[in-house]
C-alpha positions as a Markdown table, in Angstrom:
| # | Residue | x | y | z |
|---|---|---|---|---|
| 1 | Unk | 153.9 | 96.4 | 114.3 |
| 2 | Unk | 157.2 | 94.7 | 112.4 |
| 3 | Unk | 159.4 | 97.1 | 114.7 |
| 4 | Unk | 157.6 | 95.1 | 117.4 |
| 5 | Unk | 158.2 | 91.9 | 116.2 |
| 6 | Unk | 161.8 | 92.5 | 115.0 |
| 7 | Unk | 162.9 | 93.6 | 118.5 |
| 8 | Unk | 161.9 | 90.4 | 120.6 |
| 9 | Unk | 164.3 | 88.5 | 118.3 |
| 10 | Unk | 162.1 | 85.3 | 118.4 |
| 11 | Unk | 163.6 | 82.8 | 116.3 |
| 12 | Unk | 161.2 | 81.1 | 113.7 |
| 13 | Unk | 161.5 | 77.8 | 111.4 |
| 14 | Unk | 160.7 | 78.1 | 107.8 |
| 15 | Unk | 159.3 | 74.7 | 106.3 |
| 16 | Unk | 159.1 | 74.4 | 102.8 |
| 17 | Unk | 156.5 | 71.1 | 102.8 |
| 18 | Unk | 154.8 | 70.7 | 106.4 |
| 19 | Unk | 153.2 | 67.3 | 104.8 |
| 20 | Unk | 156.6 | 66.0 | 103.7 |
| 21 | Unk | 157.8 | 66.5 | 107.0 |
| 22 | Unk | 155.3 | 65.3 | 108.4 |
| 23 | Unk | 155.4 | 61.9 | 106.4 |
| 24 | Unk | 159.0 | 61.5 | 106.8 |
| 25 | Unk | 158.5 | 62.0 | 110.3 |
| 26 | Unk | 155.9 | 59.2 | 110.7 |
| 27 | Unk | 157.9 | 57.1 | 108.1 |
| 28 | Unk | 160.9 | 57.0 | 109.9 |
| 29 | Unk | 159.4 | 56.1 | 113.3 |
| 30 | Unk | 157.6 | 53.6 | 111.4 |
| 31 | Unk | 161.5 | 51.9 | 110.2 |
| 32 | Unk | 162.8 | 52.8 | 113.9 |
| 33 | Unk | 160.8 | 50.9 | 115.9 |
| 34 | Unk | 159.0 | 48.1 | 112.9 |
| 35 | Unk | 155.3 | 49.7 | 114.1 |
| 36 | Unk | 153.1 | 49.9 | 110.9 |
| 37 | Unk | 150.9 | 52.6 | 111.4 |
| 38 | Unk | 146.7 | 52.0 | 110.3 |
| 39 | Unk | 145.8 | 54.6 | 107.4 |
| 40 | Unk | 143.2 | 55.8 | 110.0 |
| 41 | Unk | 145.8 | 56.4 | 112.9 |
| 42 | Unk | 147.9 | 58.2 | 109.8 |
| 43 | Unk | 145.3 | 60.7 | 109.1 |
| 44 | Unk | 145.2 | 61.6 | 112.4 |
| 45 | Unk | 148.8 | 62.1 | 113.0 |
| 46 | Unk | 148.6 | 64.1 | 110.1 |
| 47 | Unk | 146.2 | 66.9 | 111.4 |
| 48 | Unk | 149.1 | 68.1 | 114.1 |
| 49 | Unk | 151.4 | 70.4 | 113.2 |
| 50 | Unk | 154.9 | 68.9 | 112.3 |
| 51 | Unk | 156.6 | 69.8 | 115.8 |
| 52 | Unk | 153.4 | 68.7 | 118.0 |
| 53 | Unk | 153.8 | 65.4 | 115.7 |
| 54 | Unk | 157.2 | 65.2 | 116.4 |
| 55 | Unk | 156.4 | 65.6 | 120.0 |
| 56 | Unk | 154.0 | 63.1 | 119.9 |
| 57 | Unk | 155.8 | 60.5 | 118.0 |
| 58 | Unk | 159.3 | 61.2 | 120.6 |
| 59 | Unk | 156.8 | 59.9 | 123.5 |
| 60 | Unk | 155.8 | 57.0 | 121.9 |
| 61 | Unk | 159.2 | 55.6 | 121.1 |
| 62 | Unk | 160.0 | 56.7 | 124.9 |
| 63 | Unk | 156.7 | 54.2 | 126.3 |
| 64 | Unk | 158.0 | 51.7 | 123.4 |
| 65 | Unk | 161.7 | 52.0 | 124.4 |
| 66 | Unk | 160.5 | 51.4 | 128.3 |
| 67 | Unk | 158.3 | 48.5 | 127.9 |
| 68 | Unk | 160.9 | 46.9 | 126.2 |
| 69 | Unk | 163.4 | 47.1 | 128.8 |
């Protein structure tokens, strides 16, 4: 089975701290576009795994970046 997996050569991310990544991820789209998120909304954004949260916070500041224009 690890023969398997080492021959497909799929590359993988290690993270140390998914919650601190997570929470600098939401803190710094919090500075970037002066959006405060509720505790509630928070919690929420913290049950996605960090790249779906990532992905998810990218759209918003593309809808925010759009509406703004």
């Amino acid at each position: 089975m690890i023969e398997k997996w080492n021959n497909r050569n799929i590359p993988f991310t290690v993270v140390d701290s998914a919650s601190g990544v997570k929470k600098t991820l939401i803190n710094e789209f919090e500075v970037n576009t002066g959006l405060v998120f509720p505790i509630s909304v928070k919690m929420s954004l913290f049950t996605l795994n960090y790249k779906k949260l990532g992905q998810e916070l990218s759209s918003m500041n593309k809808i925010i970046i759009l509406k703004e224009k």
